[in-house]
C-alpha positions in Angstrom: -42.3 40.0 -49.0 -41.6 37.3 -46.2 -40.9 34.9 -49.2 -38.5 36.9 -51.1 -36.2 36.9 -47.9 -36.2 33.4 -47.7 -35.7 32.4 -51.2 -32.4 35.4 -51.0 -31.1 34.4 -47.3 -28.6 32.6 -48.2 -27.2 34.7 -50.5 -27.9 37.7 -48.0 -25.9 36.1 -45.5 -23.0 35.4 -47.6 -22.6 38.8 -48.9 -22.9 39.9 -44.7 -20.2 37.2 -44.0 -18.0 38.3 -47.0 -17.9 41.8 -46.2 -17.4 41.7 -42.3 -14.7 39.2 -43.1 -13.0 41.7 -45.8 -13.3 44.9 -42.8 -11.9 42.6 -39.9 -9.0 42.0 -42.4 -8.6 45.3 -43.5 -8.6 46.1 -40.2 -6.3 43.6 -38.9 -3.9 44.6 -42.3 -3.9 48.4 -41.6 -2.6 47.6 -37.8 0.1 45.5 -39.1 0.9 48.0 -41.6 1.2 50.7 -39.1 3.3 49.0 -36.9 5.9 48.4 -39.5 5.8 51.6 -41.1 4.4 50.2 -43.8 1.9 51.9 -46.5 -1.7 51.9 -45.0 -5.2 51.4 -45.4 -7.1 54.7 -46.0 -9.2 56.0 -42.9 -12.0 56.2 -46.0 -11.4 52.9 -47.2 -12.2 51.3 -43.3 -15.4 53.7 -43.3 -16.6 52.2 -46.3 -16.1 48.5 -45.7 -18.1 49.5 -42.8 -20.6 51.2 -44.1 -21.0 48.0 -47.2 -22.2 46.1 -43.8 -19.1 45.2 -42.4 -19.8 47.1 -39.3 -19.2 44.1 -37.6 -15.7 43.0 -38.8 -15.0 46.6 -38.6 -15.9 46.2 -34.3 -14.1 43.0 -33.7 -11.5 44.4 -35.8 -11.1 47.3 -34.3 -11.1 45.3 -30.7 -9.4 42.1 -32.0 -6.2 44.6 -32.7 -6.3 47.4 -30.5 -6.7 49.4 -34.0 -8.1 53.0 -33.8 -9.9 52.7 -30.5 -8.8 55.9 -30.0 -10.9 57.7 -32.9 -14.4 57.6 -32.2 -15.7 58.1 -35.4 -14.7 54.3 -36.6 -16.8 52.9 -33.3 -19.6 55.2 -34.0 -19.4 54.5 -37.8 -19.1 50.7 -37.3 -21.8 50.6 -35.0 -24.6 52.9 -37.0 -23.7 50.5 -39.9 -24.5 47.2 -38.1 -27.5 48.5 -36.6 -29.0 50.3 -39.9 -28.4 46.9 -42.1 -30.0 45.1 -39.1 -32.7 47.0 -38.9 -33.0 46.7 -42.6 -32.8 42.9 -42.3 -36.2 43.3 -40.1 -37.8 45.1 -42.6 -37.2 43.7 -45.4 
């Protein structure tokens, strides 16, 4: 109900903050990583902290540091994310 989202919204939105801030970091990690041959991020591990609503880190991220621009699964996966928890915001 309309109530329940109210009562929960600011926990809601500090569980979206939290994990768009962990995927722009993880993003921002991985890049730093890979430009000093260093050990790096799974490609599964930056689809999931997408997919757990990070869809928007996962964007800036991936524009913020020029990181894997050049796959188009990580836009597309980034951006299905943030619209499906969107829409689920709307709905709920």
């Amino acid at each position: 109900s309309p109530m329940d989202l109210l009562t929960n919204l600011p926990a809601l939105l500090w569980y979206y903050l939290v994990t768009n801030m962990i995927s722009l970091l993880l993003y921002g990690w991985d890049k730093l990583c890979a430009v000093t041959h260093r050990t790096r991020i799974s490609e599964r591990s930056l689809h999931l902290s997408a997919l757990a609503s990070g869809g928007l880190g996962a964007l800036l991220g991936q524009f913020l540091f020029r990181h894997k621009i050049r796959k188009p699964s990580f836009f597309l996966i980034a951006l299905l994310s943030l619209f499906a928890h969107g829409a689920l915001m709307l709905v709920t």
